[in-house]
DSSP file (Angstrom, degrees, kcal/mol; ACC not computed):
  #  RESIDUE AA STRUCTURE BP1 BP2  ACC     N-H-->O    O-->H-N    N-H-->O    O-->H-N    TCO  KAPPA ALPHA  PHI   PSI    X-CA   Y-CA   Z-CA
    1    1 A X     >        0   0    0      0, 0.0     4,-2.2     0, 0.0     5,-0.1   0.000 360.0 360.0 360.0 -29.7   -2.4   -0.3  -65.3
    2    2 A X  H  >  +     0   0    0      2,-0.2     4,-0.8     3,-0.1     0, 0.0   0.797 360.0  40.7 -83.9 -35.3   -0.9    0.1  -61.7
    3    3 A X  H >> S+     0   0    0      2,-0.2     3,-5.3     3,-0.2     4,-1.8   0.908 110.5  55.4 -72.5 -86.9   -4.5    2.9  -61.1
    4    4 A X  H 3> S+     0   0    0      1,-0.3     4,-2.1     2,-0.2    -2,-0.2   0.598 110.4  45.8 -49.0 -54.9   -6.9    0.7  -62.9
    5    5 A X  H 3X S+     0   0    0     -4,-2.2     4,-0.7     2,-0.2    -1,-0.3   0.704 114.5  45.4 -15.9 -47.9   -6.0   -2.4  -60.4
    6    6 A X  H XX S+     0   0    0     -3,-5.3     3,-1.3    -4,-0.8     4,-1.2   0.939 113.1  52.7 -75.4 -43.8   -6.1   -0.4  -57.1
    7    7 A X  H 3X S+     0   0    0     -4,-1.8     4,-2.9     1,-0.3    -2,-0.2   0.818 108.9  48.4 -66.2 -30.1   -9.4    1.2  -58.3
    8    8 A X  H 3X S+     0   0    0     -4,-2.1     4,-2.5    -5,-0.3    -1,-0.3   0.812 113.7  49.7 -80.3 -19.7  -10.8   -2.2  -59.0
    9    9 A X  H <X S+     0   0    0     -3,-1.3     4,-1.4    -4,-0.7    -2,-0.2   0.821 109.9  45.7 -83.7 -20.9   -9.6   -3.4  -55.3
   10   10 A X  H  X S+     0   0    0     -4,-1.2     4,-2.3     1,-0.2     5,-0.6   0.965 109.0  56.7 -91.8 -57.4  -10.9   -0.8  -53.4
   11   11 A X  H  X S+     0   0    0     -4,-2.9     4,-1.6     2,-0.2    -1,-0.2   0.779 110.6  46.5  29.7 -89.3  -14.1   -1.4  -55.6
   12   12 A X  H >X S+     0   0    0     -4,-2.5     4,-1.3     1,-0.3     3,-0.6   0.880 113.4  53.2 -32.2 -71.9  -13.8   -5.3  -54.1
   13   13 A X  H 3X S+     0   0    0     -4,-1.4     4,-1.4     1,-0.3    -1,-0.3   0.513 107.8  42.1 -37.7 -45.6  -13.3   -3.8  -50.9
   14   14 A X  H 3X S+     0   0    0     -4,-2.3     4,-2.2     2,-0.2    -1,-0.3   0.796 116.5  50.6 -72.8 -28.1  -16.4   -1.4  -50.7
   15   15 A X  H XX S+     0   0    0     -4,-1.6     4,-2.0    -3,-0.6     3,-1.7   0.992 107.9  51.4 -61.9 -62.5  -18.8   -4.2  -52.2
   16   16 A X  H 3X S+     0   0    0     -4,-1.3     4,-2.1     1,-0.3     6,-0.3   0.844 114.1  48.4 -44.9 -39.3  -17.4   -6.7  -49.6
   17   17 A X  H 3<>S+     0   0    0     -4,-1.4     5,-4.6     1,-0.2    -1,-0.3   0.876 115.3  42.0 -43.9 -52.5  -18.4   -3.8  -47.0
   18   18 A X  H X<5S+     0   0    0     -4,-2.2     3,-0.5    -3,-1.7    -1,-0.2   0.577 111.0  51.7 -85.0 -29.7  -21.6   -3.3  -48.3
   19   19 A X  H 3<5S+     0   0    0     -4,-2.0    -2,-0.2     1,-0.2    -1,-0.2   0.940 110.2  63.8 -85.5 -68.4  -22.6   -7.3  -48.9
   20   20 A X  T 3<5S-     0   0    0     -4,-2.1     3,-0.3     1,-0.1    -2,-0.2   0.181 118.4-108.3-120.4 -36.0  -21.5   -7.3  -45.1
   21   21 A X  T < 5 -     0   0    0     -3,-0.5    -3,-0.2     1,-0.1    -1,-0.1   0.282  67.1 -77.2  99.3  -7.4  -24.0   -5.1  -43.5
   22   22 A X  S   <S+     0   0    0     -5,-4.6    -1,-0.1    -6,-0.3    -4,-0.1   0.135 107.5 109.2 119.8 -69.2  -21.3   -2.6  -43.2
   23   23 A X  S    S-     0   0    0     -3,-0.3     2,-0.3    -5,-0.1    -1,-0.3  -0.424  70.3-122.2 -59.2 158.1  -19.5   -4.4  -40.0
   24   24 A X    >   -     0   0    0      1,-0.1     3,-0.9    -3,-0.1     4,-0.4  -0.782  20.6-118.1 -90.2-179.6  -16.5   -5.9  -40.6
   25   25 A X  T >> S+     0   0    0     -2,-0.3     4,-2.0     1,-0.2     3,-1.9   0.891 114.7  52.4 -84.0 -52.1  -16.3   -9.7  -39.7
   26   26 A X  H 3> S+     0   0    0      1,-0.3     4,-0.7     2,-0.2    -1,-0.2   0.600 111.5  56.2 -76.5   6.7  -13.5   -9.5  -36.9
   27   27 A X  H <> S+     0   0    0     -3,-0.9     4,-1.1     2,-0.2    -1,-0.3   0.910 106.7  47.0 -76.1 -38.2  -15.9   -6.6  -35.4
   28   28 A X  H <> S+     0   0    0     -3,-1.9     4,-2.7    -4,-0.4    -2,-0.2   0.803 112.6  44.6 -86.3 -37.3  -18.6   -8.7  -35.2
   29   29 A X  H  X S+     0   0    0     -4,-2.0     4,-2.6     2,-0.2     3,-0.5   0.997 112.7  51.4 -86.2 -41.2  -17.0  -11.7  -33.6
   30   30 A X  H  X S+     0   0    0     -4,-0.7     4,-2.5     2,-0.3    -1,-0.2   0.837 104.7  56.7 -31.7 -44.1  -15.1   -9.5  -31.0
   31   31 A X  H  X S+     0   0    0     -4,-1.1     4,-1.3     2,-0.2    -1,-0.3   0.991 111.4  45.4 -56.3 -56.5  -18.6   -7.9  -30.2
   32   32 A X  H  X S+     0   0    0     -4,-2.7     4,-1.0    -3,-0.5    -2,-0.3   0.764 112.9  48.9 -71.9 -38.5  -19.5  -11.9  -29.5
   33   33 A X  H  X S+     0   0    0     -4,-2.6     4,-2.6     2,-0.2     5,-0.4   0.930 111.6  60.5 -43.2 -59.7  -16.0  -12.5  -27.4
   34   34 A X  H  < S+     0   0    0     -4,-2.5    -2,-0.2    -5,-0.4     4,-0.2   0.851 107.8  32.7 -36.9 -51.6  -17.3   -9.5  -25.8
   35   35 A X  H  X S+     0   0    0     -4,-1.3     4,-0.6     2,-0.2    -1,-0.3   0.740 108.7  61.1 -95.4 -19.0  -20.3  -10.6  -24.6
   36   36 A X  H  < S+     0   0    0     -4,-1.0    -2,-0.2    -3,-0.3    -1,-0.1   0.582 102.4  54.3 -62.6 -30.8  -19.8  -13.9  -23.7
   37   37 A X  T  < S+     0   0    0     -4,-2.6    -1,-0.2     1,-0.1    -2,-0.2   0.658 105.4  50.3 -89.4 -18.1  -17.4  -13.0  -21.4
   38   38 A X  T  4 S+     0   0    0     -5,-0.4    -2,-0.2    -4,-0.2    -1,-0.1   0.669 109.6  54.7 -89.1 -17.0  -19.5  -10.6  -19.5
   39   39 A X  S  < S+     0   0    0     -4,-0.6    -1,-0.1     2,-0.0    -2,-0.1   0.801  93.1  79.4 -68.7 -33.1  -22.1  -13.3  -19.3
   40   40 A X  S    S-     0   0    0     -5,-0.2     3,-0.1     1,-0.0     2,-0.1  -0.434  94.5 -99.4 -62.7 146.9  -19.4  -16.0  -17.6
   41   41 A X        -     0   0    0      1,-0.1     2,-0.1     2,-0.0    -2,-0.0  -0.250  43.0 -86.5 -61.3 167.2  -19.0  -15.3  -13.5
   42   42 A X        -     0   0    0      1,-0.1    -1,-0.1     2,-0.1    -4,-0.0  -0.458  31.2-150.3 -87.1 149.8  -16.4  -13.6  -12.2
   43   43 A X  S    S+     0   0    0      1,-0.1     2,-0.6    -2,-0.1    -1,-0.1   0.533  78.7  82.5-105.4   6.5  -13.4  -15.9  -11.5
   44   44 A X  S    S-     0   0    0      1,-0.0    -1,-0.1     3,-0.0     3,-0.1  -0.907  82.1-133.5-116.7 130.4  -12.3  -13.8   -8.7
   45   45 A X        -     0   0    0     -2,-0.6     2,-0.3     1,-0.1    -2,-0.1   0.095  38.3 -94.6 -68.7-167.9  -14.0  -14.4   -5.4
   46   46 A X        -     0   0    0      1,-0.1     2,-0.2     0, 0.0    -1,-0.1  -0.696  49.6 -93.0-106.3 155.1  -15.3  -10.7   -3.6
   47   47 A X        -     0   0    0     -2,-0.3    -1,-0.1     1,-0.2     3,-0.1  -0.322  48.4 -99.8 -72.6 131.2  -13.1   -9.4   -1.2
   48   48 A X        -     0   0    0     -2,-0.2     2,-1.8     1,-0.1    -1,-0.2  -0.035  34.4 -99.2 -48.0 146.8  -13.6  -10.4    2.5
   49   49 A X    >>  -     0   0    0      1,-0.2     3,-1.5     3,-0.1     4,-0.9  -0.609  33.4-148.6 -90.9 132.5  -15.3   -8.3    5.2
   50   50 A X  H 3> S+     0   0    0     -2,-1.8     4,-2.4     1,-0.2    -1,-0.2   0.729  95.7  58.9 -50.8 -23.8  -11.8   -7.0    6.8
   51   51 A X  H 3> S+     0   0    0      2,-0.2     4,-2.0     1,-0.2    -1,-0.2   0.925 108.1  43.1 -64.4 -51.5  -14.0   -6.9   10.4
   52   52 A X  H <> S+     0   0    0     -3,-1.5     4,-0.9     2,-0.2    -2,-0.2   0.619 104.0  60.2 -86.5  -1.1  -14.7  -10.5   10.1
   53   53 A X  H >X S+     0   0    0     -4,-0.9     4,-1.5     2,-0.2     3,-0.5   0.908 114.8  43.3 -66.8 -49.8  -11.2  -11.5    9.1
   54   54 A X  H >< S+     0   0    0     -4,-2.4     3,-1.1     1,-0.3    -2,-0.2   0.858 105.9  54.4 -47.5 -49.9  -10.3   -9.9   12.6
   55   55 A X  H >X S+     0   0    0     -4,-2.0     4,-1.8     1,-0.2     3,-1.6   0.796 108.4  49.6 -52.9 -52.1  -12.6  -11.0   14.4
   56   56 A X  H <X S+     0   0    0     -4,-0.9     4,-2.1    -3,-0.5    -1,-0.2   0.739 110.1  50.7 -71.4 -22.5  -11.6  -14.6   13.3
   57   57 A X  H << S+     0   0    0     -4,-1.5    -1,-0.3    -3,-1.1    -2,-0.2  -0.014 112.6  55.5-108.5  29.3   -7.6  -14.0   14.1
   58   58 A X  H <4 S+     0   0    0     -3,-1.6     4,-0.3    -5,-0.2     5,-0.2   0.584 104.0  45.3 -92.6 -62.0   -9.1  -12.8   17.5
   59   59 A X  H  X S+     0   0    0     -4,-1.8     4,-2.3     1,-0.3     5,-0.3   0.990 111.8  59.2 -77.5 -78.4  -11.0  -15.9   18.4
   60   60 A X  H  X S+     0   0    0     -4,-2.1     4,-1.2     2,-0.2    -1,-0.3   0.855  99.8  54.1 -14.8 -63.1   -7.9  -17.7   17.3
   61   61 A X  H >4 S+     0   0    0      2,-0.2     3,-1.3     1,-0.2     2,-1.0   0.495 106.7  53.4 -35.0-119.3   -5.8  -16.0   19.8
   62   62 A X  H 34 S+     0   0    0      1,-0.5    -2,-0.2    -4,-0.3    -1,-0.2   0.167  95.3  62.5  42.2 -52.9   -7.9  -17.0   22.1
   63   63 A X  H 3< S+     0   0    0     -4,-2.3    -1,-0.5    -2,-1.0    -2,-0.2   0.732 114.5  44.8 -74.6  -3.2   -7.9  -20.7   21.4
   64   64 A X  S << S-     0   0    0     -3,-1.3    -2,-0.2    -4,-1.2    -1,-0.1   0.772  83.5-163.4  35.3-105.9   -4.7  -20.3   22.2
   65   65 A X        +     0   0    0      1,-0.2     2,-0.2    -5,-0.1    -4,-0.1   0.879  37.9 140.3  47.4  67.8   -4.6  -18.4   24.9
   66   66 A X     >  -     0   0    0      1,-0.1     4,-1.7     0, 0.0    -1,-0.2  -0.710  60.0-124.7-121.4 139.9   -0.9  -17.4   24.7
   67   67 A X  H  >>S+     0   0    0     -2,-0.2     4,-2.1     2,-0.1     5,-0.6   0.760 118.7  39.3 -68.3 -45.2    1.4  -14.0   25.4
   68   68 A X  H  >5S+     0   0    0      2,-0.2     4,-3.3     1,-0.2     5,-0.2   0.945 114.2  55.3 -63.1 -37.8    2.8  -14.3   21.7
   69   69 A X  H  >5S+     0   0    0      1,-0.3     4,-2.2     2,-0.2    -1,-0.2   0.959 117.0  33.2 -92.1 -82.0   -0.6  -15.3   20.5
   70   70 A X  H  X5S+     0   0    0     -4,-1.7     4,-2.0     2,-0.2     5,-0.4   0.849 118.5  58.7 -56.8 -25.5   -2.3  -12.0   22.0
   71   71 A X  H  X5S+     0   0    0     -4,-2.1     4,-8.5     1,-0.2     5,-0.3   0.995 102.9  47.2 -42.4 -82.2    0.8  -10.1   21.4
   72   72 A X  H  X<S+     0   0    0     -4,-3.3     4,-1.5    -5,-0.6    -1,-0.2   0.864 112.8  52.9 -54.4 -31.9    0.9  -10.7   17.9
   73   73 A X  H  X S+     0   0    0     -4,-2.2     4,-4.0    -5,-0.2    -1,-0.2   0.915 108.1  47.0 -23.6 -62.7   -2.8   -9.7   17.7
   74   74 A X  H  < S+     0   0    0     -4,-2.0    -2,-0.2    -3,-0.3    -3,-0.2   0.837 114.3  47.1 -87.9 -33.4   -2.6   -6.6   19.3
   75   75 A X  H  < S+     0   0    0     -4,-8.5     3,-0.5    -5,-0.4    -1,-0.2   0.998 116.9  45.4 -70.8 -39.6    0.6   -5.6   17.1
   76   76 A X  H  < S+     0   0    0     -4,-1.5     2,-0.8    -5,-0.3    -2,-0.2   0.934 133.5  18.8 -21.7 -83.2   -1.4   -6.8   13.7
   77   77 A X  S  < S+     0   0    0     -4,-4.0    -1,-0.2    -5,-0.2    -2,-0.1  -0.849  72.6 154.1-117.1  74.4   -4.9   -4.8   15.0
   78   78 A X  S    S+     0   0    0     -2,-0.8    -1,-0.2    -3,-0.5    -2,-0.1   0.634  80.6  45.8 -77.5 -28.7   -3.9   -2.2   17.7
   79   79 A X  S    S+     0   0    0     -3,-0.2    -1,-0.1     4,-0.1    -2,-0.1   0.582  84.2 112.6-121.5  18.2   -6.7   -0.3   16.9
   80   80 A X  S  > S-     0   0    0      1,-0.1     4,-0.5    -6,-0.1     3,-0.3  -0.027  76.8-124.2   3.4 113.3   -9.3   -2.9   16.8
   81   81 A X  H  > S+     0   0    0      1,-0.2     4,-0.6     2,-0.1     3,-0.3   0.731 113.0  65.7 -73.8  -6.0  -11.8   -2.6   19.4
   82   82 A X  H  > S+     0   0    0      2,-0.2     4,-2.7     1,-0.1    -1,-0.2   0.680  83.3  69.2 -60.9 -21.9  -10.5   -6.2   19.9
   83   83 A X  H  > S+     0   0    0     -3,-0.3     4,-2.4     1,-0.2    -1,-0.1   0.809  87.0  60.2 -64.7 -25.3   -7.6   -5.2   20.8
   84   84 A X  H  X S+     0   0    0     -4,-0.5     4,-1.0    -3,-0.3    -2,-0.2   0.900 109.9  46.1 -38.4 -69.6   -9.0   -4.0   23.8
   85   85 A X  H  X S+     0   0    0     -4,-0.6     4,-3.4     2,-0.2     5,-0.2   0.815 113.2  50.7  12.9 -72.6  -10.0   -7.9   24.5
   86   86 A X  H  < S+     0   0    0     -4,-2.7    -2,-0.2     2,-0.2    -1,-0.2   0.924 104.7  53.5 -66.9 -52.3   -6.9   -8.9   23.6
   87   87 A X  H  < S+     0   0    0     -4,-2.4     4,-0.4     2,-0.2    -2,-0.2   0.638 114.4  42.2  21.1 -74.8   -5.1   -6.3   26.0
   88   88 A X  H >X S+     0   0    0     -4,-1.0     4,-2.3     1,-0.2     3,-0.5   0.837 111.1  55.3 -86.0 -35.0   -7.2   -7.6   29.3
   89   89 A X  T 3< S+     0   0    0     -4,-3.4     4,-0.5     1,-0.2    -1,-0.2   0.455 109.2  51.1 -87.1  16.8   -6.8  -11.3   28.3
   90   90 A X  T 34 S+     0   0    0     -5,-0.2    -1,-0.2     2,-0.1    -2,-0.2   0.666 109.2  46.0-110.3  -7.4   -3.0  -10.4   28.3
   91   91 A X  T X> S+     0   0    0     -3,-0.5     3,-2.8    -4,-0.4     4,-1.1   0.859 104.3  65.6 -58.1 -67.8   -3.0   -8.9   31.6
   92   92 A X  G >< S+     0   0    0     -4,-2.3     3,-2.2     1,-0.3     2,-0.7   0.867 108.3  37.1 -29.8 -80.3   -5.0  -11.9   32.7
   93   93 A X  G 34 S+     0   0    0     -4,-0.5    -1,-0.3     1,-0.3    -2,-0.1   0.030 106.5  61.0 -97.0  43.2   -2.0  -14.4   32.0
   94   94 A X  G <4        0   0    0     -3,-2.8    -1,-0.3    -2,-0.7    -2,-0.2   0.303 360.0 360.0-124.6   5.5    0.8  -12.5   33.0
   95   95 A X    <<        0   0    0     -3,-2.2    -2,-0.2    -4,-1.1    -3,-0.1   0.378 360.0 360.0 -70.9 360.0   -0.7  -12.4   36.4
């Protein structure tokens, strides 16, 4: 009895397959997760360009227009060709 049961569920199971297209259901909606989400924008902005983040904590110094100010610059971005900049305008006010 325990055979004749199974045989008739796997049966079900193949019909259901077949009635189906084939897919199963949780494929199909995953496929649709899937795509919906590659459609949405990205929620993470794009990475800054690293040149013009320097450039901006240059021009800071600079309002400044401090030793710690250029100090801390020059240890940050030592090999910056702003650091060069930063450098002479720290010569500058310690004369």
């Amino acid at each position: 009895m325990k055979i004749l049961w199974l045989s008739a569920w796997t049966l079900g199971a193949l019909f259901a397959l077949a009635s189906s297209g084939g897919v199963p259901v949780m494929d199909s909606k995953a496929k649709a997760a899937k795509s919906a989400s590659e459609a949405r924008s990205p929620t993470v902005p794009r990475a800054r360009d690293p040149s013009a983040a320097v450039a901006e904590e240059y021009e800071a110094a600079r309002r400044k227009d401090t030793l710690e100010a250029y100090e801390l610059f020059i240890a940050r971005h030592g090999d910056d060709p702003l650091a060069a900049k930063a450098r002479n305008d720290l010569r500058r006010l310690s004369q």
